[in-house]
C-alpha positions in Angstrom: 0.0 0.0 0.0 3.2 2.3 0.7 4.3 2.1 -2.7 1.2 2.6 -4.4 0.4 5.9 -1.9 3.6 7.1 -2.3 3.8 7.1 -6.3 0.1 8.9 -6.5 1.6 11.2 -3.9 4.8 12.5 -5.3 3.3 12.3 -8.9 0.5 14.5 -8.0 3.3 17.0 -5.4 5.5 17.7 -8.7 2.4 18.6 -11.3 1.6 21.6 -8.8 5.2 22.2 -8.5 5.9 22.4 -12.5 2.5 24.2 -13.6 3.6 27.6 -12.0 6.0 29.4 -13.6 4.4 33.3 -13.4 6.9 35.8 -12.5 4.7 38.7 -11.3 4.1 39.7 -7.5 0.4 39.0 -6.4 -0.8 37.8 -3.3 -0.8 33.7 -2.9 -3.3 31.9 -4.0 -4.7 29.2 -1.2 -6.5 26.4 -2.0 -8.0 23.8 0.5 -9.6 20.5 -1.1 -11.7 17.8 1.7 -12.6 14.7 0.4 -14.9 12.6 3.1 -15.3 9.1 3.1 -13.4 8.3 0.1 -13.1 4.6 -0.9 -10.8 2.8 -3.1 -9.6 -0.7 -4.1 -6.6 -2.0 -5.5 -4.2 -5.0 -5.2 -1.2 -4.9 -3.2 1.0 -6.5 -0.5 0.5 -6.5 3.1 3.2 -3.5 4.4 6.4 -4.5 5.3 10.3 -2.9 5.6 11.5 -6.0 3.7 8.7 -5.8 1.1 7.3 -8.4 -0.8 4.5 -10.8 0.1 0.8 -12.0 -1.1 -0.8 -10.0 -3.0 -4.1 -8.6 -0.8 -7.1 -6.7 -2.0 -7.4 -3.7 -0.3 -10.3 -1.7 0.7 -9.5 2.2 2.4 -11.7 4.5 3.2 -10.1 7.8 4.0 -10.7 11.0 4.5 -8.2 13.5 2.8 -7.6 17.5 3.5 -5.1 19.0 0.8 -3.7 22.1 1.2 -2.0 24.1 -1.2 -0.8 28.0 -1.4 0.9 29.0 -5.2 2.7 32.4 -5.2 3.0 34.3 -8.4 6.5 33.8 -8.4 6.5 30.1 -9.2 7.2 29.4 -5.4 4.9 26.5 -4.1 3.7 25.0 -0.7 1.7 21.9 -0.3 0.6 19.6 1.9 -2.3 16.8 2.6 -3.3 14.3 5.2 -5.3 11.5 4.5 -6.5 9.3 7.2 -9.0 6.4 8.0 -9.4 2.5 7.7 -8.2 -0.9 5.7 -9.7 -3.9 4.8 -6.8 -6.2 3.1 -8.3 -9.9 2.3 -7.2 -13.0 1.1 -8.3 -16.4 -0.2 -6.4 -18.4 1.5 -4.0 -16.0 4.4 -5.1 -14.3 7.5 -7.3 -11.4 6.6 -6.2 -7.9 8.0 -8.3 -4.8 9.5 -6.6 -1.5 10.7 -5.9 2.4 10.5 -3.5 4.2 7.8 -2.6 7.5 7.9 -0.5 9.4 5.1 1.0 12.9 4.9 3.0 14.7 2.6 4.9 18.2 2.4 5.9 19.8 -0.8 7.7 22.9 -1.5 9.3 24.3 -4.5 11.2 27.7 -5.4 13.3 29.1 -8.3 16.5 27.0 -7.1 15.3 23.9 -5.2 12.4 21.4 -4.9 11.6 19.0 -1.9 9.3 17.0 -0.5 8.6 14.7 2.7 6.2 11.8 2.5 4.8 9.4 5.8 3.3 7.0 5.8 1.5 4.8 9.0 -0.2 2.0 9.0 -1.0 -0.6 12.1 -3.4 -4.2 11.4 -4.8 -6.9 13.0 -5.4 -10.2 11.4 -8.2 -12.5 11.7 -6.6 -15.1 13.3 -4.9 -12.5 16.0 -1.7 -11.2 14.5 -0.9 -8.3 14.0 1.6 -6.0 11.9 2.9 -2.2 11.7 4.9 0.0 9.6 6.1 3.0 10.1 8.1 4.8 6.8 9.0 8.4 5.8 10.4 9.5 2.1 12.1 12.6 1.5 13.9 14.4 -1.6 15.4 17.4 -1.6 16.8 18.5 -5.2 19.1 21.3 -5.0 19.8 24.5 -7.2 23.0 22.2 -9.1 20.4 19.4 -10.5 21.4 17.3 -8.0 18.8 14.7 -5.6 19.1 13.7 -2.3 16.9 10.8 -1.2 16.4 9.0 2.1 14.0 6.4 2.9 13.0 5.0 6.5 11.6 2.2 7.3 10.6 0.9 10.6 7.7 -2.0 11.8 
């Protein structure tokens, strides 16, 4: 679920980031988005630090508040929390229930673009275990074209 989150997260951070290129000086423009209740399935792997595993389907329902301020002079702050439940079943392994919660910064000027990403998720299974993760992602390019990267991973 990490890696699926993750990608939709940091794909969606660097569209903002790249769509603003105006050079004039107007006040920011601030834009909060709430989504209630919002459901989605896909197929992925129970979380993990080692990765890897059955593949689960996997019911959320989250609630998400996005928050985003654009200045006019291409600078950009983001940021979102999305919270709420799991469902992750199987045919033949333990079924899993729990909470997730995601968050994510972004934050671009005219020399450097970054971003931090967390993610948190804790489940029980049907037949009593029970399983956490803990992770954060962060890049940081700099005003040279270079990227630093760190990931962090702990259950």
């Amino acid at each position: 679920m990490r890696h699926r989150f993750a990608a939709i997260v940091m794909g969606a951070g660097l569209a903002v980031g790249l769509g603003v290129t105006s050079a004039s000086a107007a006040p920011p423009e601030t834009n909060t988005t709430i989504i209630k209740d919002l459901v989605e399935t896909f197929v992925d792997v129970v979380p993990t630090c080692e990765g890897g595993g059955a593949l689960y389907t996997v019911t959320t329902t989250t609630n998400i508040v996005e928050h985003e301020t654009v200045f006019d002079d291409g600078r950009v702050h983001a940021t979102f929390t999305q919270t709420g439940t799991f469902v992750a079943t199987h045919p033949t392994l333990p079924d899993f229930t729990g909470k997730l919660t995601i968050w994510g910064g972004f934050n671009q000027n005219a020399k450097t673009v970054n971003g931090t990403f967390t993610f948190n998720i804790r489940g029980t299974g049907d037949d009593g275990s029970r399983f956490k993760q803990n992770s954060v992602d962060h890049f940081n390019e700099r005003p040279n074209g270079s990227v630093q990267e760190f990931f962090h991973c702990h259950n």
